[in-house]
N, C-alpha and C positions, 0 to 999 in steps of 0.2 A: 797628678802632673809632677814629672822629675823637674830640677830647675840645677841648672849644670852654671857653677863662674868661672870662665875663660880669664887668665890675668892677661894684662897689654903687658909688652914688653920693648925697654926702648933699643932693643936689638936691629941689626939688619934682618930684612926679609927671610936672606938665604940664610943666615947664623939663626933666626927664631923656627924655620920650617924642620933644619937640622934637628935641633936640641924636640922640637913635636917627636921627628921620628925616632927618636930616643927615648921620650918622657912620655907618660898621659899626659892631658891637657887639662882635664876637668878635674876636682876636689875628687868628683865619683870616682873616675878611673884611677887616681891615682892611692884612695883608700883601699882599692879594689886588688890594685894589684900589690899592695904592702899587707892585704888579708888573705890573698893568697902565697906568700912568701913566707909568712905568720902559719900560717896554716899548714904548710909543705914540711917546717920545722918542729910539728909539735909530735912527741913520742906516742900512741898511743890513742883511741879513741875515748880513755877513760878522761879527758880532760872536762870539768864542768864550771860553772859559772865564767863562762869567757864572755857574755855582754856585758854582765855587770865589769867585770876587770877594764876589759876595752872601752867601755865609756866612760868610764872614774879616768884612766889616762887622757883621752880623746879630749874629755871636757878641760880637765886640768891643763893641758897646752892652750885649747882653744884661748880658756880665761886668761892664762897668759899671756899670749901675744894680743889680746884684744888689747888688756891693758897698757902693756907696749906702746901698742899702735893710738892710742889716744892717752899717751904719758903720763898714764895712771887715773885720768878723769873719768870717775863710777860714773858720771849720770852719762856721758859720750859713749863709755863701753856696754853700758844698758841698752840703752837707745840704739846702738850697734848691731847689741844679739837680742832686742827685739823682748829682753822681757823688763821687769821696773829694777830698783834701786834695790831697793827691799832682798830681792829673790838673788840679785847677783853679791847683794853681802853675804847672803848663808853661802852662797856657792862660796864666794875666796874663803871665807871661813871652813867651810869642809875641803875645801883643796889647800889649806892655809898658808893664801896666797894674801890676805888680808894685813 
């Protein structure tokens, strides 16, 4: 089961239905269509290790703004992304965001 987050926005109806028919709406679509933009640009079939690449960045934003968004509190941005304390220090540590 896919599970898709729609964000609210405190926009007018017609100013948020606009900016939809412009934007994806979901996390999915809008990875989707910046891995096909990604993709469109790269020279060459010979490219290798692009998961590992893509999600060393991917994660490193992510931890990012999680932190951000709970003004630097590890056990808020754990509990956040759903794993413990422990596991999100070696991450800021490997992304060194610590």
């Amino acid at each position: 089961m896919t599970q898709s987050i729609i964000f609210s926005s405190k926009k007018s109806p017609n100013e948020f239905n606009t900016e939809l028919e412009m934007n994806p709406k979901t996390i999915a679509e809008q990875v989707k269509a910046s891995l096909k933009n990604y993709l469109s640009r790269i020279n060459g079939p010979d490219v290798e290790g692009m998961h590992a690449f893509l999600w060393n960045d991917i994660e490193h934003e992510l931890l990012d703004l999680v932190l951000q968004h709970t003004r630097g509190n590890q056990s808020k941005a754990a509990r956040l992304l759903g794993i413990n304390r422990g596991t999100l220090r070696t991450k800021l540590e490997m992304h060194n965001l610590a």
